[in-house]
N, C-alpha and C positions, 0 to 999 in steps of 0.2 A: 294936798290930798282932796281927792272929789269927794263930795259926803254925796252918804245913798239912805233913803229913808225908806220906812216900809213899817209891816209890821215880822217881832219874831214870836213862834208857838212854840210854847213848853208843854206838853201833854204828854200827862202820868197816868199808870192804870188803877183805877181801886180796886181796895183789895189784892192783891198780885200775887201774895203770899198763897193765899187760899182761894187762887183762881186761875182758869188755864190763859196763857200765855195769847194777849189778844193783839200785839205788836202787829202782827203779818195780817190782817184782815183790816187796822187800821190803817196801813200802809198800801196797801190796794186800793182802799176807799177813798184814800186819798189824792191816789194816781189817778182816777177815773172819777172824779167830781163834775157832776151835770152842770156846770158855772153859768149863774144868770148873765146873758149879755145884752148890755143895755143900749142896744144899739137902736134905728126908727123904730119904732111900736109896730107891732105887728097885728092886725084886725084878731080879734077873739072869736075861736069855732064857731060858729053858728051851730051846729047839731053834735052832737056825741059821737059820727062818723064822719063829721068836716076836718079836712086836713088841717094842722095844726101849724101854725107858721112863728110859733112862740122860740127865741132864737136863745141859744144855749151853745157854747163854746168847753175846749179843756180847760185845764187848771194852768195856771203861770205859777210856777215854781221859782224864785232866783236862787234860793237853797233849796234842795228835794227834801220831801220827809225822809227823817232817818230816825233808826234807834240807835241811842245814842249812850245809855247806861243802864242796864237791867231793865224792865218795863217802862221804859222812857223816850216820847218822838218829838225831837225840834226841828223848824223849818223855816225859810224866810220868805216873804214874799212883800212885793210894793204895788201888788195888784187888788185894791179896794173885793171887786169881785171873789176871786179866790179865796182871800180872808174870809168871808161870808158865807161862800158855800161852804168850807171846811168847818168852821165854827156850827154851822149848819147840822154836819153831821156828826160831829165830835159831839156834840151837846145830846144832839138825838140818842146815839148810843146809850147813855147812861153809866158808864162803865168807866171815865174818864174825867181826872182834873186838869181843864183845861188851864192855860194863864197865855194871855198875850201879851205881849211888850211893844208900843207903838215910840218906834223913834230910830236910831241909825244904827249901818252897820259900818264896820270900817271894809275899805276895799285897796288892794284890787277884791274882791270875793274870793272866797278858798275853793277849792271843790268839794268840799263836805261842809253841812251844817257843823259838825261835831266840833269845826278849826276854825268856826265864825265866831269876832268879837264885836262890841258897842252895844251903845246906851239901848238898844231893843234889847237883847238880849240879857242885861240886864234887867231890865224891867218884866220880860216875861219869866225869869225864874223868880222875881217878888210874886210875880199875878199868881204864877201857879200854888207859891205856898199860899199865900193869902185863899187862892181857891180852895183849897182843903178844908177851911171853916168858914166857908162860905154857902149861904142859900144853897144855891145853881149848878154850883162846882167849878164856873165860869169867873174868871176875873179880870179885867184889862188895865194895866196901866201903863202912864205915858215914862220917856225915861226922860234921863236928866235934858237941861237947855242945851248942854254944850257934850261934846265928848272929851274935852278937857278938863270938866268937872264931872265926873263919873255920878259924883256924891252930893253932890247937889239936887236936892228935892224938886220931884219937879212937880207945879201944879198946874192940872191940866184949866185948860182957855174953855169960854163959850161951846166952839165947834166941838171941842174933844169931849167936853162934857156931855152932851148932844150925841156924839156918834159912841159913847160906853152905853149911856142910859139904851140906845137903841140897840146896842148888842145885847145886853141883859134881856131885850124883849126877845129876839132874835134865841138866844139859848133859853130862855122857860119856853117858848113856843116848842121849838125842838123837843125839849126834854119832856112835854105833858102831851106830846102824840104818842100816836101807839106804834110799833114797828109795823103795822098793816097799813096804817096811812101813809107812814114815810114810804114805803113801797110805793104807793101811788102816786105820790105828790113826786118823788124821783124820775117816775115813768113820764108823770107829765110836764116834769121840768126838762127832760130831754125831748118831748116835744110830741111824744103818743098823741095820738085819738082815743077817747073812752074805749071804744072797741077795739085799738089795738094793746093799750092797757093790760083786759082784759083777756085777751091772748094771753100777752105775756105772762099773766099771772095765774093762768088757767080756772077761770073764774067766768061768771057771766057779768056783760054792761051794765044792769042793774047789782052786782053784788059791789062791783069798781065805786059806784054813786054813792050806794050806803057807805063805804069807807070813806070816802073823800068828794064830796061832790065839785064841779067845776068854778063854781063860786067861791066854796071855801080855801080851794087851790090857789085862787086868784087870790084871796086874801093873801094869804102864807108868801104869796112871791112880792104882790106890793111892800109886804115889810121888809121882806131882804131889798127890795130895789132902792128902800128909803134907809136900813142900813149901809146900803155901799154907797147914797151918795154921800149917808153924811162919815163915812170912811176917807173919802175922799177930801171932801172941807177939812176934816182933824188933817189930813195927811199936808195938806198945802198950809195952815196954819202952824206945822211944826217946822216945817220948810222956810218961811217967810221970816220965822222968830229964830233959825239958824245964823251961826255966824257967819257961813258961807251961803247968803243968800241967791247967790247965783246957780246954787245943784238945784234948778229949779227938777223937778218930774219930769219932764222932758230931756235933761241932760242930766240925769241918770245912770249910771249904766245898768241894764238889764231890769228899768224899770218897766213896769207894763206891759207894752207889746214885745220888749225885748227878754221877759222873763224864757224860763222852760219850761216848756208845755212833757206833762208826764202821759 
């Protein structure tokens, strides 16, 4: 069997009982994720109507979000990026426990998340209850070593330790903006000019500044760009410490470049 590594998303609604049904506007959000792409750097605007050449890709999907039991969406993905942005704005929301599970999936791949098994998905339904008494709402943990020991504790390594701490920043950032910044910081991670921003949000270029100015946008994205490399390092150290060291990320299936784009 090929082993396929990634991360899996458990994300539950709070509240749900005594609140309206927010499945379908997360499942949109989800298709249509502005995904950092970290491709050669791109010069930074020079004015507030300099064209913007900040590069932004879809989502890679290897499972599609789905609901999957009463207010509940899991999903797979072995794209560092994707992870990121979606945690990005599952966390912004506020409305949501998340839990991710970084480790395998068994394959061939099903066509529904709903019929996907392994050690990720394991581990993302512990994160998500754990995320229920937790700070953030947010929780990540790694799964077992092996997929033949389900139940095997697993304790995460340097890298993995390293790229949770940096999701934790990653979802309190998310979580302690206002939905008017995420507006903006969204517009400019798809690659706007302040003025065309401001278009879009029918506002003026000075109202766009006061919510989010171009520097502090810069911030918010260097952090995601240093969460998904270091997604990336945990991803390759779970790999390496496989017993199948040869599924390297490259022979994969459907990892990466070869996920689906929604």
């Amino acid at each position: 069997m090929v082993l396929m590594y990634g991360w899996a998303l458990t994300i539950d609604q709070r509240h749900s009982r005594i609140s309206p049904d927010a499945v379908p506007r997360l499942l949109a959000a989800l298709a249509d994720l502005p995904v950092l792409d970290l491709g050669p750097e791109a010069p930074h605007p020079s004015g507030v109507d300099a064209p913007s050449q900040e590069p932004f890709r879809a989502p890679r999907w290897d499972l599609l979000p789905e609901r999957t039991a009463g207010d509940e969406v899991q999903a797979f993905t072995a794209d560092p990026a994707t992870l990121v942005a979606a945690t990005w704005t599952v966390c912004g929301a506020g409305r949501w426990w998340c839990g991710i599970g970084m480790g395998q999936v068994d394959t061939p791949l099903p066509s529904s998340t709903r019929e996907a098994t392994g050690t990720a998905y394991l581990a993302a339904r512990d994160a998500v209850t754990a995320a229920k008494s937790s700070l953030g709402g947010m929780v990540v943990r790694s799964g077992p070593p092996s997929p033949t020991s389900p139940s095997a504790a697993a304790t995460p390594c340097a890298q993995q330790v390293r790229f949770i701490r940096a999701m934790e920043v990653v979802s309190d950032l998310a979580g302690s903006t206002t939905p008017a910044v995420r507006e903006v910081c969204a517009l400019y991670d798809r690659g706007m000019t302040t003025a065309r921003a401001a278009q879009q949000v029918g506002v003026s270029a000075a109202a766009i500044s006061q919510r989010l100015t171009r520097a502090r946008w810069s911030f918010l994205r260097r952090t995601r760009e240093l969460a998904i490399d270091l997604a990336t390092e945990a991803l390759a150290s779970i790999v390496a410490g496989s017993p199948q060291q040869s599924a390297s990320p490259a022979e994969r299936p459907s990892a990466g470049t070869a996920g689906r784009s929604s």
